[in-house]
C-alpha atoms as one frame of an Amber mdcrd trajectory, in Angstrom:
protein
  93.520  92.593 103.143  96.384  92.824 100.431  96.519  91.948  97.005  99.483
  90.143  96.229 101.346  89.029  92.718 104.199  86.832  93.891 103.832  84.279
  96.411 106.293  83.152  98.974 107.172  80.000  99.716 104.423  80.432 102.721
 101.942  81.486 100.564 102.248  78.454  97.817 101.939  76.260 101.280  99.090
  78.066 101.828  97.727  77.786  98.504  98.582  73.968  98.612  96.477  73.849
 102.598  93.229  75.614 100.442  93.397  72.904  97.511  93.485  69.942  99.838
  90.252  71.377 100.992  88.693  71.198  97.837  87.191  68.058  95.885  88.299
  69.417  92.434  92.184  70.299  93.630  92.453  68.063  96.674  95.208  65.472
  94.861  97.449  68.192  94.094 100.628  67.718  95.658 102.819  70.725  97.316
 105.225  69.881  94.346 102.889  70.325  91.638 101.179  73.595  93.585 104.879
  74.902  93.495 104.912  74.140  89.460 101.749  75.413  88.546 102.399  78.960
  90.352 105.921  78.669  88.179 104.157  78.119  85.301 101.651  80.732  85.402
 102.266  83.904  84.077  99.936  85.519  85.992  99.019  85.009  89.581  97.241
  87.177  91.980  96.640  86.056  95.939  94.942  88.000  98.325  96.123  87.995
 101.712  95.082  88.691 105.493  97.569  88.525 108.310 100.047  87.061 105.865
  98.206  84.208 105.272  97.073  83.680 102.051  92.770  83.506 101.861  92.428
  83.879  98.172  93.632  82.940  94.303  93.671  82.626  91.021  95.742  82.217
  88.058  95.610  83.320  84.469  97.426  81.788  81.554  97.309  84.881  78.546
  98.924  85.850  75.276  98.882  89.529  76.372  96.988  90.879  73.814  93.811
  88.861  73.117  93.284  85.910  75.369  93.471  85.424  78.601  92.172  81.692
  80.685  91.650  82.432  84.340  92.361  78.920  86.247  92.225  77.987  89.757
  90.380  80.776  91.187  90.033  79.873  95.264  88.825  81.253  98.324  88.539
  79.901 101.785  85.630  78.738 102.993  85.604  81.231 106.009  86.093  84.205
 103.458  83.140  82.944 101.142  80.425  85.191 100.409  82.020  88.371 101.402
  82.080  90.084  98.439  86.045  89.980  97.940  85.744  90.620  94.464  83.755
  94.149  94.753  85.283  97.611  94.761
């Protein structure tokens, strides 16, 4: 697995295939995936095979506040401790 900080054009289509899976991001469409990334100013995927498996976003001032959004994993990747060192 690789941790990634710009998406390709694959990747945000992957991103868009992991929200339609989910009940909270499902009516997203690959338009507004494509803004979102855009209009983050942080965004970190994690990827296996070149296909993207995991996400979030963060939204920050760079000094005292930062709000992590969107933070997604597939379903197959779940429970595997991703996050751990």
């Amino acid at each position: 697995m690789e941790v990634i900080y710009e998406l390709s054009e694959n990747h945000i289509k992957d991103l868009h295939n992991l929200y339609t899976n989910e009940w909270w991001t499902n009516q997203r469409s690959l338009e507004e995936t494509r803004k979102c990334v855009r209009g983050s100013q942080v965004c970190i995927g994690l990827i296996e095979n070149n296909s993207l498996i995991g996400f979030v976003r963060v939204i920050t001032d760079y000094t005292f506040k930062a709000l992590i959004f969107d933070l997604i994993i597939n379903r197959d990747y779940r429970a595997k401790k991703l996050g751990k060192n």
